[in-house]
C-alpha positions as protocol buffer text, in pm:
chain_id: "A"
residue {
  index: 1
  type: UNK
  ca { x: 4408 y: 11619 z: 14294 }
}
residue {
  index: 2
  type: UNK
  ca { x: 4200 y: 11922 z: 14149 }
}
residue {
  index: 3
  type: UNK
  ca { x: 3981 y: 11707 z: 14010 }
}
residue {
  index: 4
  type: UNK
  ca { x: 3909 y: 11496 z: 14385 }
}
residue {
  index: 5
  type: UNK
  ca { x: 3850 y: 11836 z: 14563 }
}
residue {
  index: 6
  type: UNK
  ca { x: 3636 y: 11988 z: 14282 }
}
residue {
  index: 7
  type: UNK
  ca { x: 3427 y: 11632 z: 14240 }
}
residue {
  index: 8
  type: UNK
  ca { x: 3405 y: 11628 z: 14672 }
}
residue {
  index: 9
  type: UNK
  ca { x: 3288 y: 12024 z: 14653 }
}
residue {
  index: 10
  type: UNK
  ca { x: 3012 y: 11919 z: 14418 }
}
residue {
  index: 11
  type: UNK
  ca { x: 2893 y: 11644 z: 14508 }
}
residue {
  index: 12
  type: UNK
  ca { x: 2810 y: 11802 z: 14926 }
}
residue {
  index: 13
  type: UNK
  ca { x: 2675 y: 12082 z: 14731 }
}
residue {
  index: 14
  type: UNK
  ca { x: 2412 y: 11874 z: 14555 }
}
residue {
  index: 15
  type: UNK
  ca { x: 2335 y: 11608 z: 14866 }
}
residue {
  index: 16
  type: UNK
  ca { x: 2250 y: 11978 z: 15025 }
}
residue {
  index: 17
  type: UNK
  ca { x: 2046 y: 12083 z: 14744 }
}
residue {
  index: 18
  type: UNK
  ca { x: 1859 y: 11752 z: 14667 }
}
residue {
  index: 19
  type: UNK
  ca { x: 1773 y: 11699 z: 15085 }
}
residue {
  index: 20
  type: UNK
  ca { x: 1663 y: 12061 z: 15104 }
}
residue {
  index: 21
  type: UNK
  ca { x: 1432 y: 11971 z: 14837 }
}
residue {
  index: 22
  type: UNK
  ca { x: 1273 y: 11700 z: 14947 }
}
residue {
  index: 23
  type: UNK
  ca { x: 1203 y: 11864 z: 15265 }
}
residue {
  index: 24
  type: UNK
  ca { x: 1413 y: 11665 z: 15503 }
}
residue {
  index: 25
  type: UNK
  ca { x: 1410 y: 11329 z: 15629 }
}
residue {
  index: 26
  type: UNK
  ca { x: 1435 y: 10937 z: 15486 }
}
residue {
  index: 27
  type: UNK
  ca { x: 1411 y: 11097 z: 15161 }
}
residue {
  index: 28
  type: UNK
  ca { x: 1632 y: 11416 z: 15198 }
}
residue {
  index: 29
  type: UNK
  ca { x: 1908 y: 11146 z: 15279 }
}
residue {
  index: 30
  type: UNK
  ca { x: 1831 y: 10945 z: 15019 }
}
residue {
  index: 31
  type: UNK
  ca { x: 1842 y: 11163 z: 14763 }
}
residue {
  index: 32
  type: UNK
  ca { x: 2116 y: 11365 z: 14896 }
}
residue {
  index: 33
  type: UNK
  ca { x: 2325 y: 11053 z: 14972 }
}
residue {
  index: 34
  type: UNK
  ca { x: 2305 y: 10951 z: 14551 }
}
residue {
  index: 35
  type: UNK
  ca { x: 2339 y: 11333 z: 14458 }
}
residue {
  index: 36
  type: UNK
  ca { x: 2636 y: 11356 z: 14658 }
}
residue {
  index: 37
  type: UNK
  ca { x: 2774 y: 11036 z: 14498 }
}
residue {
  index: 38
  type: UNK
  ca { x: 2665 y: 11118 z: 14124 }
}
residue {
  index: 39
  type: UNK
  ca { x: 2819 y: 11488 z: 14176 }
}
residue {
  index: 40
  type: UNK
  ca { x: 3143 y: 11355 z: 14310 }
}
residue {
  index: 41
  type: UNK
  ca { x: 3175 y: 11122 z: 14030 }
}
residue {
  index: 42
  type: UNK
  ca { x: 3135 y: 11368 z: 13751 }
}
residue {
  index: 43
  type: UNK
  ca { x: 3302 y: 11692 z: 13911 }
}
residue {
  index: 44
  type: UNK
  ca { x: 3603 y: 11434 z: 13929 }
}
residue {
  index: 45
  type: UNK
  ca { x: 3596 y: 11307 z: 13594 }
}
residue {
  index: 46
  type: UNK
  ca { x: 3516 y: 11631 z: 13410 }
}
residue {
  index: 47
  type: UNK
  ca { x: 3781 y: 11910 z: 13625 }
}
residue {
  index: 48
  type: UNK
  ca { x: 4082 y: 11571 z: 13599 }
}
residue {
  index: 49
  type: UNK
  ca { x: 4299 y: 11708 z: 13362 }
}
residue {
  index: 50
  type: UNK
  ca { x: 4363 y: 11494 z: 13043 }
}
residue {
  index: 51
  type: UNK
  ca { x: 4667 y: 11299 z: 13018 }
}
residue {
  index: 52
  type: UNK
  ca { x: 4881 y: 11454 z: 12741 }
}
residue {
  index: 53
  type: UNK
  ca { x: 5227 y: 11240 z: 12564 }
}
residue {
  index: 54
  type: UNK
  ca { x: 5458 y: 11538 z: 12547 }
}
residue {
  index: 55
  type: UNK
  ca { x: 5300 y: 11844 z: 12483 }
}
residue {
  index: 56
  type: UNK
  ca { x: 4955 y: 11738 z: 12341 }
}
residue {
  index: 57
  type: UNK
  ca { x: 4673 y: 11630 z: 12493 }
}
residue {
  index: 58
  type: UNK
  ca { x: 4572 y: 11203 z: 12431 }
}
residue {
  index: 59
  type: UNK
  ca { x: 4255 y: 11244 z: 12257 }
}
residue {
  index: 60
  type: UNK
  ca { x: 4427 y: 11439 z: 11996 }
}
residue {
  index: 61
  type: UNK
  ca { x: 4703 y: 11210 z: 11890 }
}
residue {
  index: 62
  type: UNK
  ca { x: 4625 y: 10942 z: 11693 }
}
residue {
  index: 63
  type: UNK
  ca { x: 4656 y: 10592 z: 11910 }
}
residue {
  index: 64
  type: UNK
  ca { x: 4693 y: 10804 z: 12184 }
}
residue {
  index: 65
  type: UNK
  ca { x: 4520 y: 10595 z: 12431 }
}
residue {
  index: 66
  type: UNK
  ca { x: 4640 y: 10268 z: 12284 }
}
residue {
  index: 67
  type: UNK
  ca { x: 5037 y: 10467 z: 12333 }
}
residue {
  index: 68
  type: UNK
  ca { x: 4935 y: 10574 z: 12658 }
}
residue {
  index: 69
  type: UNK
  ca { x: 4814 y: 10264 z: 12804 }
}
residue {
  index: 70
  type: UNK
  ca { x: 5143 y: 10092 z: 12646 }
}
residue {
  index: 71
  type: UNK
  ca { x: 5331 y: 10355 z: 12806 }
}
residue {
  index: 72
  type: UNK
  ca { x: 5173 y: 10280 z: 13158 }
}
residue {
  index: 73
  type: UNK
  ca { x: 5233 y: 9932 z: 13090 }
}
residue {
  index: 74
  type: UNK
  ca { x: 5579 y: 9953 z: 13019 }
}
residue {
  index: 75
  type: UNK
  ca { x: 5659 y: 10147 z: 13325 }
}
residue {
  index: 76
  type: UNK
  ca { x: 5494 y: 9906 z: 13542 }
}
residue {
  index: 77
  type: UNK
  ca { x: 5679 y: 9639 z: 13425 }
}
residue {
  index: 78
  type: UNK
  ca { x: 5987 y: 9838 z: 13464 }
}
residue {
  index: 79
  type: UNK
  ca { x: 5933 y: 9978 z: 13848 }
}
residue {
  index: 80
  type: UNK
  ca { x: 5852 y: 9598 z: 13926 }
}
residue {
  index: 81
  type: UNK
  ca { x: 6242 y: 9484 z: 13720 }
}
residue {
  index: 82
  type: UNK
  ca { x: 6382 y: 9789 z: 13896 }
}
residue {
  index: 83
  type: UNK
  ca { x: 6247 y: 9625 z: 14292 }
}
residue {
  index: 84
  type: UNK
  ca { x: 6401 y: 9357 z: 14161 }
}
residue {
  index: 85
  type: UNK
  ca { x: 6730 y: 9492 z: 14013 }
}
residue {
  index: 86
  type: UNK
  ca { x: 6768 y: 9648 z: 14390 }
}
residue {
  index: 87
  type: UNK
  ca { x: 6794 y: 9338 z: 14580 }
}
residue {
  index: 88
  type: UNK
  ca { x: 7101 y: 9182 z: 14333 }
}
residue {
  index: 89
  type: UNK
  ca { x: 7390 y: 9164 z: 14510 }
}
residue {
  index: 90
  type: UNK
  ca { x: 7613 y: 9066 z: 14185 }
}
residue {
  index: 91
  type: UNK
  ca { x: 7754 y: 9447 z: 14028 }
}
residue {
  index: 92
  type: UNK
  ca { x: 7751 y: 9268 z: 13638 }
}
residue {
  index: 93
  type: UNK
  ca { x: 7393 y: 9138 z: 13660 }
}
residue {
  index: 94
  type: UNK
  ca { x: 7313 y: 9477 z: 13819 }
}
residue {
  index: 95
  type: UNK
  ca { x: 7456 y: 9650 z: 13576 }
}
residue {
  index: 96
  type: UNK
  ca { x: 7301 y: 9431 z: 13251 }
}
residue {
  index: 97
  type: UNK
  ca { x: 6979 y: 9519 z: 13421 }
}
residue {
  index: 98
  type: UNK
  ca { x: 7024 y: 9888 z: 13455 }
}
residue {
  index: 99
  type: UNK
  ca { x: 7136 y: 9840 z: 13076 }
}
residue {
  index: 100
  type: UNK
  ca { x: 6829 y: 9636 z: 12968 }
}
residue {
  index: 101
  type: UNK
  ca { x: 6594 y: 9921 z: 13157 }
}
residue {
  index: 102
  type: UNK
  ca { x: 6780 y: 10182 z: 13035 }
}
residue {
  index: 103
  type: UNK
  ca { x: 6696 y: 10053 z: 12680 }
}
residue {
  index: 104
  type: UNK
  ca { x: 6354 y: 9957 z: 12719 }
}
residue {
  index: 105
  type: UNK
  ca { x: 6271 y: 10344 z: 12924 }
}
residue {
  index: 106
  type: UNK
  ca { x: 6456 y: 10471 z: 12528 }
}
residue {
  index: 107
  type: UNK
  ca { x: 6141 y: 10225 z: 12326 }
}
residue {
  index: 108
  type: UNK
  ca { x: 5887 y: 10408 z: 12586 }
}
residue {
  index: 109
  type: UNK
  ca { x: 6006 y: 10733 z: 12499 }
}
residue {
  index: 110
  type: UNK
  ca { x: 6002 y: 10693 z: 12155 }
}
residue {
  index: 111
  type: UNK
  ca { x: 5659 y: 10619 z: 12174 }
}
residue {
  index: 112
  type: UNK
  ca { x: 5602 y: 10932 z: 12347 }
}
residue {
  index: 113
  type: UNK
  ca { x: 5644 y: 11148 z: 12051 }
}
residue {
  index: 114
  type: UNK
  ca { x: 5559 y: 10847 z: 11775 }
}
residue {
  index: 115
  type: UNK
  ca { x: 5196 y: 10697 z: 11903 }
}
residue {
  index: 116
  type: UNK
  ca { x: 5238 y: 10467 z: 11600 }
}
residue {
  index: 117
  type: UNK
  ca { x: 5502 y: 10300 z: 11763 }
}
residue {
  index: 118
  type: UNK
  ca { x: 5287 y: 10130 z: 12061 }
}
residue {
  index: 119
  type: UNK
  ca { x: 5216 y: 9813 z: 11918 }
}
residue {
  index: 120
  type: UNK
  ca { x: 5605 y: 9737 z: 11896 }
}
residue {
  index: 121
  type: UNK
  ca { x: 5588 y: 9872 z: 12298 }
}
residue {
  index: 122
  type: UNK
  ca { x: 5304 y: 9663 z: 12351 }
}
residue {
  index: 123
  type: UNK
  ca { x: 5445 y: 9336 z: 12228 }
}
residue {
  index: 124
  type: UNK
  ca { x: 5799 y: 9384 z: 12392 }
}
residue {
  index: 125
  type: UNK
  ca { x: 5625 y: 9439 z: 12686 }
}
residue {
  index: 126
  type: UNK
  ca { x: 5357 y: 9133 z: 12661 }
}
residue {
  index: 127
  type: UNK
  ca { x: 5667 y: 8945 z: 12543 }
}
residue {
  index: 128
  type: UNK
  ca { x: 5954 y: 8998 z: 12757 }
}
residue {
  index: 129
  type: UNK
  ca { x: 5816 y: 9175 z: 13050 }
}
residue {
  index: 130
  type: UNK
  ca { x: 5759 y: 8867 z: 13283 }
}
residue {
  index: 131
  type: UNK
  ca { x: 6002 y: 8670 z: 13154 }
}
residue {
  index: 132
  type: UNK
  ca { x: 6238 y: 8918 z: 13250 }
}
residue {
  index: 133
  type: UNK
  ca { x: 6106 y: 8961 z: 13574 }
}
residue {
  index: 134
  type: UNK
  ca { x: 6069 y: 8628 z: 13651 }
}
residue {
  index: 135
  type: UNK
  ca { x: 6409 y: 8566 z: 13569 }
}
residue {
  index: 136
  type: UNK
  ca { x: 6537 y: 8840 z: 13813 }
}
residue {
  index: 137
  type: UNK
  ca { x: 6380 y: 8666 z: 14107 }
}
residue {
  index: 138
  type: UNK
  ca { x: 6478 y: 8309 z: 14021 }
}
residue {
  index: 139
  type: UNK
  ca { x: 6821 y: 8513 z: 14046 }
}
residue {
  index: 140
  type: UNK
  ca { x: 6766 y: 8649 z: 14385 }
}
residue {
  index: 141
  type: UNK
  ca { x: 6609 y: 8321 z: 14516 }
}
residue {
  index: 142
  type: UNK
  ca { x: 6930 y: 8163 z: 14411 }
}
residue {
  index: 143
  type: UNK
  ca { x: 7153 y: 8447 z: 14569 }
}
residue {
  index: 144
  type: UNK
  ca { x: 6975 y: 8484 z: 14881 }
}
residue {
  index: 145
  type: UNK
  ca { x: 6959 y: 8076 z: 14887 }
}
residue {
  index: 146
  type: UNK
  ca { x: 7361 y: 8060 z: 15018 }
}
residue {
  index: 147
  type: UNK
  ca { x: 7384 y: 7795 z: 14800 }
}
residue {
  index: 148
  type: UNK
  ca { x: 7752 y: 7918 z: 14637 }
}
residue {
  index: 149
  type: UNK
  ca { x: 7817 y: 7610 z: 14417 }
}
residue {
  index: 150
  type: UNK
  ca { x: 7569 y: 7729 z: 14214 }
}
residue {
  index: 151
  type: UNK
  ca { x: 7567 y: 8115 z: 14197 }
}
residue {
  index: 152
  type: UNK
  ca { x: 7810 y: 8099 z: 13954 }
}
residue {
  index: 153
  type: UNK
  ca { x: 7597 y: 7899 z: 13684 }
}
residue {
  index: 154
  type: UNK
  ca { x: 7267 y: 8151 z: 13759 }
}
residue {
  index: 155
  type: UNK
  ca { x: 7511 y: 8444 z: 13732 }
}
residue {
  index: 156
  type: UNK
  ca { x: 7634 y: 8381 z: 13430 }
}
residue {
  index: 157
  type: UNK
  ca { x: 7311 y: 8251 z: 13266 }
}
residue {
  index: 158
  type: UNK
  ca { x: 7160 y: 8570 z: 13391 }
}
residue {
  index: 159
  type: UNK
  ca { x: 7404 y: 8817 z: 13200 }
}
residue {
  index: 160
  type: UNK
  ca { x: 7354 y: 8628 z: 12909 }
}
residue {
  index: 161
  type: UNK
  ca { x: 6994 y: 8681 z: 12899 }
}
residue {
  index: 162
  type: UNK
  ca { x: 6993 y: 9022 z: 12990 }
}
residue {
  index: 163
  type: UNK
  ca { x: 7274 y: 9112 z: 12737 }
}
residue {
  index: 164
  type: UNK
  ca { x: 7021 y: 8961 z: 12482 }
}
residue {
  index: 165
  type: UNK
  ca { x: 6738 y: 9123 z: 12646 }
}
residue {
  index: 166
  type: UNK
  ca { x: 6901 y: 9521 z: 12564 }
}
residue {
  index: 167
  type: UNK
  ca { x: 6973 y: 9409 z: 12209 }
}
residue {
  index: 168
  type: UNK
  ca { x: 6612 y: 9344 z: 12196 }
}
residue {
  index: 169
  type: UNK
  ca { x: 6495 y: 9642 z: 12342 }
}
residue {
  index: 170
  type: UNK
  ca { x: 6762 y: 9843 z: 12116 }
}
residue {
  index: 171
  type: UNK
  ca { x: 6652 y: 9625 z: 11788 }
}
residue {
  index: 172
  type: UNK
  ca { x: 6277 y: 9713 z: 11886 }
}
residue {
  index: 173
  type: UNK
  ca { x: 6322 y: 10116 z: 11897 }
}
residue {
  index: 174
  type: UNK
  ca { x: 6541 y: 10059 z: 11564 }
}
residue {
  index: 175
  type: UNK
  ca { x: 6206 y: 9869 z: 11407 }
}
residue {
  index: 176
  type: UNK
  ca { x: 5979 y: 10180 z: 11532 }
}
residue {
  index: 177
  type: UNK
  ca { x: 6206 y: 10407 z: 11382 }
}
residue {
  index: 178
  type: UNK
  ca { x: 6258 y: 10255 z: 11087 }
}
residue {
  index: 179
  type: UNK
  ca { x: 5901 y: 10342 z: 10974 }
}
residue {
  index: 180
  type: UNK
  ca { x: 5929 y: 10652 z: 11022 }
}
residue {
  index: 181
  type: UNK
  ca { x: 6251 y: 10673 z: 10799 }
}
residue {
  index: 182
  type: UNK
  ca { x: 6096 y: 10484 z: 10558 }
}
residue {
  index: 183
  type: UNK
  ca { x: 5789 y: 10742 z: 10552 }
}
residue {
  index: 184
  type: UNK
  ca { x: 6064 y: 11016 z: 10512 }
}
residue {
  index: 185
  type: UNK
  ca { x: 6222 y: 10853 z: 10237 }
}
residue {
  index: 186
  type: UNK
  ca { x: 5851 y: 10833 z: 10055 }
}
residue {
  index: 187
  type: UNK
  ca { x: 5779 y: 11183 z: 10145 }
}
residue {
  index: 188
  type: UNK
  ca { x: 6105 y: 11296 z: 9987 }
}
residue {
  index: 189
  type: UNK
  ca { x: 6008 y: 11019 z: 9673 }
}
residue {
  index: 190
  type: UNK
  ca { x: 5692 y: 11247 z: 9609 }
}
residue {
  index: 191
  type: UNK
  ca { x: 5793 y: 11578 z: 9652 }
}
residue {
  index: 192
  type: UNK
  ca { x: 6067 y: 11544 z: 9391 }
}
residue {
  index: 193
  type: UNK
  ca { x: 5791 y: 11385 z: 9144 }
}
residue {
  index: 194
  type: UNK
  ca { x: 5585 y: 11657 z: 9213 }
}
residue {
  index: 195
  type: UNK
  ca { x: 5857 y: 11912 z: 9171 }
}
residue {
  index: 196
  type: UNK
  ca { x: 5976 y: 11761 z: 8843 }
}
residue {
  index: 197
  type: UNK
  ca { x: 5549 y: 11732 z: 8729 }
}
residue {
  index: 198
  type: UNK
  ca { x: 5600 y: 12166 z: 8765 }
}
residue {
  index: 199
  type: UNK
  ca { x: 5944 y: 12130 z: 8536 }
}
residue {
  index: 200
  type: UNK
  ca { x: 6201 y: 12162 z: 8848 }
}
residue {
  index: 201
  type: UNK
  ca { x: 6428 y: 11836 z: 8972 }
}
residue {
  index: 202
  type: UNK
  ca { x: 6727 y: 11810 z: 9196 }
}
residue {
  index: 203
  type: UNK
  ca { x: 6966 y: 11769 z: 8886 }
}
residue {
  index: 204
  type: UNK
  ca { x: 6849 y: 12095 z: 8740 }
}
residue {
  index: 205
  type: UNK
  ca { x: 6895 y: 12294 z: 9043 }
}
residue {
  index: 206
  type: UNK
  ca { x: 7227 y: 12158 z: 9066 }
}
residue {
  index: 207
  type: UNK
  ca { x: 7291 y: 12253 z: 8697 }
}
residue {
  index: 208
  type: UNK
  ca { x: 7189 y: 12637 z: 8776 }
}
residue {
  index: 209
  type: UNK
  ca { x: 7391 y: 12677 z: 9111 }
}
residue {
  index: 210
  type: UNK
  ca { x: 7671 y: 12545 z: 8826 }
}
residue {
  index: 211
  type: UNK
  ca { x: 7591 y: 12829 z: 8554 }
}
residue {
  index: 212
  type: UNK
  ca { x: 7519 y: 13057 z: 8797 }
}
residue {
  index: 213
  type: UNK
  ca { x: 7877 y: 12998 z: 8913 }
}
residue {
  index: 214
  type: UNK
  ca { x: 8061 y: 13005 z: 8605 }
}
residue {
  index: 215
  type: UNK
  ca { x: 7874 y: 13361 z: 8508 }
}
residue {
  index: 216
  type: UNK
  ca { x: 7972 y: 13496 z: 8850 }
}
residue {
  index: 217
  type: UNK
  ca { x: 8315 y: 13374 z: 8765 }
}
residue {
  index: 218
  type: UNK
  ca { x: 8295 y: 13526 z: 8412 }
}
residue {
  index: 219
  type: UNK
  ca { x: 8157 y: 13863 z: 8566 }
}
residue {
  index: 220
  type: UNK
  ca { x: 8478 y: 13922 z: 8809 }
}
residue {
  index: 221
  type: UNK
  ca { x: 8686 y: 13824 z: 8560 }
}
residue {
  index: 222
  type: UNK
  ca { x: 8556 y: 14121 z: 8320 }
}
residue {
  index: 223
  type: UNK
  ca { x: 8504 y: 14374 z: 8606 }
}
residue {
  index: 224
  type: UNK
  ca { x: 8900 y: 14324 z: 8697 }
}
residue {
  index: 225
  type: UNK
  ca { x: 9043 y: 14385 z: 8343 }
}
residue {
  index: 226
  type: UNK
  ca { x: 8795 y: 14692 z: 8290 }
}
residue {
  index: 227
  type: UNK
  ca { x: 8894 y: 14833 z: 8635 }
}
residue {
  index: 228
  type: UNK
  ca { x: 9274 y: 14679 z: 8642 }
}
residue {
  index: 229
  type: UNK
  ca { x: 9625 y: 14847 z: 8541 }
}
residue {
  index: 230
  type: UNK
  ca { x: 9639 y: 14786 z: 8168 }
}
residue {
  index: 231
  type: UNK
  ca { x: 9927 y: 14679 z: 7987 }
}
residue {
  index: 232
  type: UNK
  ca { x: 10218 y: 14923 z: 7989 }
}
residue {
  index: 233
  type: UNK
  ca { x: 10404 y: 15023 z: 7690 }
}
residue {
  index: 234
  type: UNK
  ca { x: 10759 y: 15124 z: 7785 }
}
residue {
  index: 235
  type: UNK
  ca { x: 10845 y: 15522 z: 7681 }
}
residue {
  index: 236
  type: UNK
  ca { x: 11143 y: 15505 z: 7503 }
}
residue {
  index: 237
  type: UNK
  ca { x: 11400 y: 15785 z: 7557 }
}
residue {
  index: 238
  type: UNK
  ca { x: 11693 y: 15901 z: 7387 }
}
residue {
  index: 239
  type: UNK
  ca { x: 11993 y: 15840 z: 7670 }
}
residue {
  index: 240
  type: UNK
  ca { x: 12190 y: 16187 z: 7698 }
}
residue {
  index: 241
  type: UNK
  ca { x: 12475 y: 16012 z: 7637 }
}
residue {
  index: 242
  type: UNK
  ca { x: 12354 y: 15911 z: 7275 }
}
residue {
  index: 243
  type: UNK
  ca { x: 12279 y: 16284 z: 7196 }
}
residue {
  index: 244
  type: UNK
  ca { x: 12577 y: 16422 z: 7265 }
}
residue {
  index: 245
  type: UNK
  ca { x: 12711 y: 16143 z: 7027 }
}
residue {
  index: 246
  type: UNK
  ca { x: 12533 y: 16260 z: 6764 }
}
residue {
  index: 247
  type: UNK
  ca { x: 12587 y: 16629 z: 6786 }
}
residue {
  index: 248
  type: UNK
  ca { x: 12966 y: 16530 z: 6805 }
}
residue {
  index: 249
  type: UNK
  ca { x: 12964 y: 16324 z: 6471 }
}
């Protein structure tokens, strides 16, 4: 909206500018008529705001216009399912197709914050899409057709695809983020090779939080029998009753 009012500002400015210029007339009009146009067009284009996929801006994500353009792609096809989803009378077949949107809006949001993802997006949408939609309003056609004897066929025809269509969706996003696991697990691959290059490894750090437990262990141990009650020796005395004894023999 900035980007309309800033491009509409500029371009009257220069149509005034170029006909005061050319002193009036067929000219003026001319001119001012293709400033006006050319000034609208790029105050427009250059205030617009770029498009950013979470927090950063397109241009600087790799793929980002390829994700973005998925993205947009995706959603259209999901407001026109959604239109469609509205007019089904049947609650299950409504409710497989809030499921299979519900799953398909998770793929488009994973792409979102993974632009390396939008070729799976892409072909689930180029794929699917308008088969699902078209199979939506074959549904609707049928419901709103009052033939009953067979609404029970296209219902249950219908739930079957769109139960298959949500595993899809949910097998997709699994795919996407299975690269990116598998990146994590290569990651983690060469930092331990690197680590073990520079003489550290996993197995030795678990080896020194083991000696360093046993010496802490060894350390209290010594600290409580320098600081502990040592061993008592009993102080044997004579009973009174024993002296008198002897003085008496």
């Amino acid at each position: 909206m900035i980007g309309i009012i800033a491009g509409f500002v500029i371009g009257l400015a220069l149509a005034g500018l170029a006909f005061w210029l050319a002193g009036g007339g067929v000219l003026g009009l001319v001119l001012g008529l293709v400033c006006a146009v050319l000034g609208y067009v790029a105050g427009s284009t250059l205030l617009q705001p770029e498009r950013r996929l979470g927090k950063i801006v397109v241009s600087a994500l790799p793929n980002g216009q390829k994700a973005a353009a998925a993205i947009d792609d995706a959603n259209a096809m999901l407001n026109r399912i959604s239109m469609l989803t509205r007019q089904v009378r049947d609650p299950q077949v409504r409710a497989e197709a809030d499921d299979f949107i519900a799953a398909t809006r998770d793929l488009a949001r994973y792409v979102n914050t993974d632009t390396s993802a939008y070729a799976t997006l892409r072909h689930y949408t180029n794929v699917y899409g308008e088969q699902t939609a078209k199979l939506l309003k074959s549904y609707v056609d049928v419901e709103q057709s009052g033939a009953h004897d067979q609404l029970p066929v296209a219902q249950r025809e219908t739930v079957e695809a769109l139960q298959v269509l949500e595993r899809t969706a949910a097998g997709e996003l699994s795919r996407a983020v299975s690269a990116k696991t598998l990146g994590i697990a290569a990651d983690s691959e060469a930092i331990q090779r690197l680590a073990s290059m520079d003489g550290y490894s996993a197995q030795a750090s678990e080896a020194t939080e083991t000696t360093d437990g046993d010496t802490r262990g060894a350390a209290t141990a010594a600290n409580a029998s320098e600081f502990g009650a040592s061993p008592v020796t009993p102080h044997t005395q004579a009973h009174p009753g024993s002296q008198v004894g002897e003085q008496a023999s």
